[in-house]
C-alpha positions as CSV (number, residue, x, y, z in Angstrom):
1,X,0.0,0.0,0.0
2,X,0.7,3.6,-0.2
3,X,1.7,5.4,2.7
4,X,4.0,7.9,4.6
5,X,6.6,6.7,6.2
6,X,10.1,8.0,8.8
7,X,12.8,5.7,10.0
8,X,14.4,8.5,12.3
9,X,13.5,11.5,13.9
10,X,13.8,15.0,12.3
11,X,12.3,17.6,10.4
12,X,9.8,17.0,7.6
13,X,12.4,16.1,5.4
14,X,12.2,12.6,6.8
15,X,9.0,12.0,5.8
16,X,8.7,9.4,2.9
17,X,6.2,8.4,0.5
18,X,5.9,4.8,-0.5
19,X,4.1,2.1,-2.1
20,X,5.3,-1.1,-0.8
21,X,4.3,-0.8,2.6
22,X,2.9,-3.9,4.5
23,X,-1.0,-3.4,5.0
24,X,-1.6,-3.8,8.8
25,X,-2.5,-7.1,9.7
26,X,-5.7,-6.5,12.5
27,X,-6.2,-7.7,16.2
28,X,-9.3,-9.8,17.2
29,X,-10.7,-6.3,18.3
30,X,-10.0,-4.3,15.6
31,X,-10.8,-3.9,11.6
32,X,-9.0,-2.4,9.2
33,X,-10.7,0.2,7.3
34,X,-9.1,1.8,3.4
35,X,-8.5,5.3,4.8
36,X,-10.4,8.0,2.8
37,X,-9.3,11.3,4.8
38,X,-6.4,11.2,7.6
39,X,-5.9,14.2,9.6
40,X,-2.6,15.4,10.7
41,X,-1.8,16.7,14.5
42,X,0.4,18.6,16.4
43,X,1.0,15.3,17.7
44,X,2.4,13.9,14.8
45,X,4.9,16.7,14.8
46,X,5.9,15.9,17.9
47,X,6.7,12.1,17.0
48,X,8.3,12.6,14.0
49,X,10.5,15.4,15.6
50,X,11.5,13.0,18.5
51,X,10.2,15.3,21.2
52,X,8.3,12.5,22.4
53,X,11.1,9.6,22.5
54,X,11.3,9.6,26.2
55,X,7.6,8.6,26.8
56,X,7.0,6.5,23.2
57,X,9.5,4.1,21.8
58,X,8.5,3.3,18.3
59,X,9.8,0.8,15.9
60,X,11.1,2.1,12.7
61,X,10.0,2.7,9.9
62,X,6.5,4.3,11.8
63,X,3.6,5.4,9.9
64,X,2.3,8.6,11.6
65,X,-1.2,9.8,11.8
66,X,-4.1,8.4,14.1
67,X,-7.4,10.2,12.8
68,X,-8.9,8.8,9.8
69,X,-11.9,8.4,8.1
70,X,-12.7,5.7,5.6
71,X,-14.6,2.3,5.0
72,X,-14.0,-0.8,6.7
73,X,-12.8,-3.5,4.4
74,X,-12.2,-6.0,7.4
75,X,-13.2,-7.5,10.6
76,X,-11.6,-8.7,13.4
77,X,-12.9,-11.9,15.5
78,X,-14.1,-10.0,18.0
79,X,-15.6,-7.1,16.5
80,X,-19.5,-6.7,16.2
81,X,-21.7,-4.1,15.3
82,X,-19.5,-3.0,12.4
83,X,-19.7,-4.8,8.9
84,X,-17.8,-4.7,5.9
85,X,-18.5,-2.0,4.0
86,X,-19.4,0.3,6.7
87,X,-18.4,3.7,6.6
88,X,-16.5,4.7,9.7
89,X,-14.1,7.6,11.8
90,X,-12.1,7.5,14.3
91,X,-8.8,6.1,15.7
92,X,-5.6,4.6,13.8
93,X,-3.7,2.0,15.6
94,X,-1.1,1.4,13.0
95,X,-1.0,4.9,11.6
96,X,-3.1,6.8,9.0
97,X,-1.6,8.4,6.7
98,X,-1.6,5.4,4.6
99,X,-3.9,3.5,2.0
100,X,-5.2,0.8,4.6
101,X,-4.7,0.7,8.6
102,X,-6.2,-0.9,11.6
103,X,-8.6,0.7,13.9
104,X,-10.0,-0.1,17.5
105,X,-12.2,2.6,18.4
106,X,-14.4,4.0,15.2
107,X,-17.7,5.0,14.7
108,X,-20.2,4.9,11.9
109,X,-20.0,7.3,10.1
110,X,-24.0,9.1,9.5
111,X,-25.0,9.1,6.0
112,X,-25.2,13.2,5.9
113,X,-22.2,13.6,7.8
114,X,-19.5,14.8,5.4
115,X,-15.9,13.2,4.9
116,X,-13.9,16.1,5.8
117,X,-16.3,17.0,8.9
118,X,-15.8,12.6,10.2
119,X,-11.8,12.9,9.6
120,X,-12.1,16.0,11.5
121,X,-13.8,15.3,14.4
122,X,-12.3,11.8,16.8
123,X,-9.7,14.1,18.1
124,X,-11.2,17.8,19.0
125,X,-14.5,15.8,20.2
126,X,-12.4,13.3,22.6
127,X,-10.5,16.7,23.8
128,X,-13.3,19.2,24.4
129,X,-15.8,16.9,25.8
130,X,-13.1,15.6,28.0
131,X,-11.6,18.9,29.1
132,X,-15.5,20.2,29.7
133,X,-16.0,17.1,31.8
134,X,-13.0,17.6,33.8
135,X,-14.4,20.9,34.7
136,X,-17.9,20.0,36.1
137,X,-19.3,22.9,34.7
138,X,-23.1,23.8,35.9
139,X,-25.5,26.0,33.8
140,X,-24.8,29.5,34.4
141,X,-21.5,29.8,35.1
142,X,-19.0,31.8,33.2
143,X,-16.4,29.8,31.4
144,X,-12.9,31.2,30.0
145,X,-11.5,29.0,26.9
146,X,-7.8,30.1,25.6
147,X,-7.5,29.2,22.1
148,X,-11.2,29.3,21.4
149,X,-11.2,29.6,17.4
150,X,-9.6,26.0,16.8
151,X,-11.1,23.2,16.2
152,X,-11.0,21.7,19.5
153,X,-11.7,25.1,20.8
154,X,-14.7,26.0,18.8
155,X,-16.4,22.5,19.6
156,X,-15.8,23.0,23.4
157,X,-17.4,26.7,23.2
158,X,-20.4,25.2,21.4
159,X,-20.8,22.4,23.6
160,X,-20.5,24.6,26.6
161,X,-22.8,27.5,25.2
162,X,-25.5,24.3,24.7
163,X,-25.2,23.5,28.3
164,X,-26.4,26.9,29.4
165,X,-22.5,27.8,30.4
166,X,-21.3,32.2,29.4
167,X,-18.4,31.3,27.3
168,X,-15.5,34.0,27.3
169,X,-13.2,32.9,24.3
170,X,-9.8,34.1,23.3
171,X,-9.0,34.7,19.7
172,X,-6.6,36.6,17.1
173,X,-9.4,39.9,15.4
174,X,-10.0,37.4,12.5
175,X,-11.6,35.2,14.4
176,X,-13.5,37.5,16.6
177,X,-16.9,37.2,14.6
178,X,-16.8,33.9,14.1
179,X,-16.3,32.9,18.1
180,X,-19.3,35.9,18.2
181,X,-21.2,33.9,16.0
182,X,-20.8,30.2,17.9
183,X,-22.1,31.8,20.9
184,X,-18.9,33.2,22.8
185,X,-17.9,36.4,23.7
186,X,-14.4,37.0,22.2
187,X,-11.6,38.5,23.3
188,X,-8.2,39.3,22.1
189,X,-5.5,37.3,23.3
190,X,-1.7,38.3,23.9
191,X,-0.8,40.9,26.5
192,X,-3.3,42.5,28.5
193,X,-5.6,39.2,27.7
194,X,-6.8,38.8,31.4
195,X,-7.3,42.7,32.0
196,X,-9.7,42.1,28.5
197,X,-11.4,39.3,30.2
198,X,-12.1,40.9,33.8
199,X,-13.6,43.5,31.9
200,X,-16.0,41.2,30.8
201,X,-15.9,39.0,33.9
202,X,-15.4,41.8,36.7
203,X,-15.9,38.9,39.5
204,X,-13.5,36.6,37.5
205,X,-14.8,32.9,36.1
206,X,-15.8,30.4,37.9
207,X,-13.3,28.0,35.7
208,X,-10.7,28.3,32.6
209,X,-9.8,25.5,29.5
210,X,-6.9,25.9,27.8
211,X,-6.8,24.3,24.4
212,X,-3.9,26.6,23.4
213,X,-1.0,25.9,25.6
214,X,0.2,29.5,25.5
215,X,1.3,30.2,28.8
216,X,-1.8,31.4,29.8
217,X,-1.7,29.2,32.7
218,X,-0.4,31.8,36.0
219,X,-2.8,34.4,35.0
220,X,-5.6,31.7,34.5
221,X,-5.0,30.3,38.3
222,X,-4.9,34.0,39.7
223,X,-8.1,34.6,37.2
224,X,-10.2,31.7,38.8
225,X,-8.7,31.9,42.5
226,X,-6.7,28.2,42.5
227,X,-6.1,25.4,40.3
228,X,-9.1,23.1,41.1
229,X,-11.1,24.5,37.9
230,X,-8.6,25.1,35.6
231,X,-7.6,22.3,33.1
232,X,-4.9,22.5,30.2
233,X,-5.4,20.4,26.9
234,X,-1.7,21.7,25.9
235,X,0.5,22.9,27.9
236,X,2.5,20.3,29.9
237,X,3.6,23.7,32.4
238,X,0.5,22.4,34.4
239,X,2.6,19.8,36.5
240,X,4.5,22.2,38.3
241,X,1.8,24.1,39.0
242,X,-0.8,21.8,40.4
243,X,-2.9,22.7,36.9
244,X,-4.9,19.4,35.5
245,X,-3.0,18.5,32.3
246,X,-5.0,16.2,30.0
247,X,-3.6,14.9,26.9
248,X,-6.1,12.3,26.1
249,X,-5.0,8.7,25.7
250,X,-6.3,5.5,24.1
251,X,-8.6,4.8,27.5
252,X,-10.3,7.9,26.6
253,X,-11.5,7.2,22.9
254,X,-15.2,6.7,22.5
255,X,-17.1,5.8,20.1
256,X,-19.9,6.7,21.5
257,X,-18.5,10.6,21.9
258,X,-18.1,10.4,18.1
259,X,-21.7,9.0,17.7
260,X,-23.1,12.0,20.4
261,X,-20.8,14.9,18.8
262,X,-21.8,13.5,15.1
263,X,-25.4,13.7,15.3
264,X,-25.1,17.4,16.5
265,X,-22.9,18.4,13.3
266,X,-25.8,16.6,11.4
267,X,-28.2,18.5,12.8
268,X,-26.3,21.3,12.3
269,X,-26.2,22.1,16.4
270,X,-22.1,22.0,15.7
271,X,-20.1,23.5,13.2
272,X,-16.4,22.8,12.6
273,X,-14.3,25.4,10.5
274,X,-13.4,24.7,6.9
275,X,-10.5,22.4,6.7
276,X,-7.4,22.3,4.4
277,X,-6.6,19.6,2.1
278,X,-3.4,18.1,0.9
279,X,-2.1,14.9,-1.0
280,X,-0.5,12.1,0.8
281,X,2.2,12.9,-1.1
282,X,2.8,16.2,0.4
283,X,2.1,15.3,4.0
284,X,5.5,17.5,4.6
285,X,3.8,20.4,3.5
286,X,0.9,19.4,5.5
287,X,2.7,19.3,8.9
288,X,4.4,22.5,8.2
289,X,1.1,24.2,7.6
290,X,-0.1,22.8,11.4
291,X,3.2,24.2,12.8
292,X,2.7,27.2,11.3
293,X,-0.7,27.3,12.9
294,X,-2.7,30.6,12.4
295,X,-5.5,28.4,10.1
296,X,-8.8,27.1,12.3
297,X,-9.5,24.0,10.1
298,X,-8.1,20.9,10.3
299,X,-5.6,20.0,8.5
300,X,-6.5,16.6,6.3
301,X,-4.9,14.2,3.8
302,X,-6.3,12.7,0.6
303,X,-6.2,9.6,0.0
């Protein structure tokens, strides 16, 4: 199969495109599914950079990627409620930016759900409904999300303004009537951010997300009056200063999240921004346009 490939750490020059690879062979749990859409991560900078060595030890070469959308052309032993044929999102467990790869945790895709919305979705709906949950947010209460205008942030200010939550988002001035628009009341991040957001919050918020790992974290704690309500999707600072730092892990994919967050995109109660597409065979270009951030949409490859 085709895929992209790195046998050692480095910039995106050590990305490869092949088309000999092995396709993944599947656990008794899993299925392996011909990848339509993959989307690429942060994350999968940080693998193929090496910045992650000390925690993930892979075997080279390594496919990168874990989001994917596609169909599933087979089925593990063990797997029911899925049938070939089926079209499904979710999670890579051999990597997906490649034709074919195995998958433990999808969902069914909804007939009027579009592609590029499924192969945008397993990640930034794992990550906001987890960091919401983390938060125990009741109705009524004011909540402060840094890095509001991204994917993961624009799902988590919708799903909060749903639950009856005042939503205080930070944003760059592009992005200020779009955050207006999903509910939120922007504000401008960068210096002076928190003096912006007590002028809309004079008696603070009762709790802060961060889904931008910007250092936001010291004035966020002084902001909310401790660290029991604030919770950082990014910004691995948190563990010196008694912050919640949730990075998501495989324990915390769900397929019934995606099948929850899904039917509101359908339904048109979520929106996600536009997305960027690229060939597999420029995934380089692709992760260079997520480090270069300043985009809301995902960032997705076509395969």
């Amino acid at each position: 199969m085709r895929a992209i490939s790195f046998d050692t750490y480095g910039g995106t020059d050590v990305l490869r495109l092949t088309d000999d690879r092995p396709v993944p062979g599947i656990a008794p749990d899993e299925v392996l599914v011909r990848v339509r859409l993959a989307a690429v991560n942060p994350f999968d900078l940080k693998l193929r950079s090496g910045s992650m060595q000390k925690v993930i030890h892979p075997t080279f070469p390594l496919v990168p990627g874990s989001e994917m959308a596609g169909t599933v052309e087979q089925l593990g032993a063990e797997v029911s409620g899925i049938e070939v044929g089926d079209e499904v999102f979710g999670w890579a467990t051999s990597g997906s930016y490649a034709e074919f790869a195995a998958a433990r945790v999808v969902a069914k895709k909804p007939h009027a759900l579009h592609w590029e919305a499924a192969a945008s979705l397993p990640v930034a709906a794992d990550a906001a409904t987890r960091g919401l949950g983390l938060l125990h947010l009741v109705p009524h209460e004011t909540l402060l999300i840094h890095g509001g205008a991204g994917v993961v942030g624009s799902l988590a200010v919708q799903l909060a303004v749903r639950a009856d939550v005042t939503v205080i988002a930070t944003c760059s001035s592009r992005d200020v009537d779009a955050l207006r628009h999903l509910g939120a009341h922007p504000v401008l991040y960068g210096e002076g951010v928190f003096e912006r957001v007590r002028e809309l919050a004079p008696d603070g918020v009762d709790a802060v997300l961060d889904a931008a790992g910007a250092g936001v974290l010291p004035g966020s704690i002084e902001l909310v009056g401790g660290t029991d309500r604030v919770v950082t999707l990014a910004d691995p600072a948190a563990y010196a200063l008694g912050v919640t730092f949730s990075s998501g892990s495989a324990k915390d994919q769900s397929a019934a999240v995606l099948d929850e967050v899904a039917a509101l995109v359908v339904a048109g109660a979520l929106v996600l921004p536009v997305a960027r597409h690229f060939a597999l065979a420029d995934a380089a270009e692709a992760q260079d346009a997520v480090a270069a951030g300043g985009r809301r949409g995902k960032v997705l490859l076509d395969l």
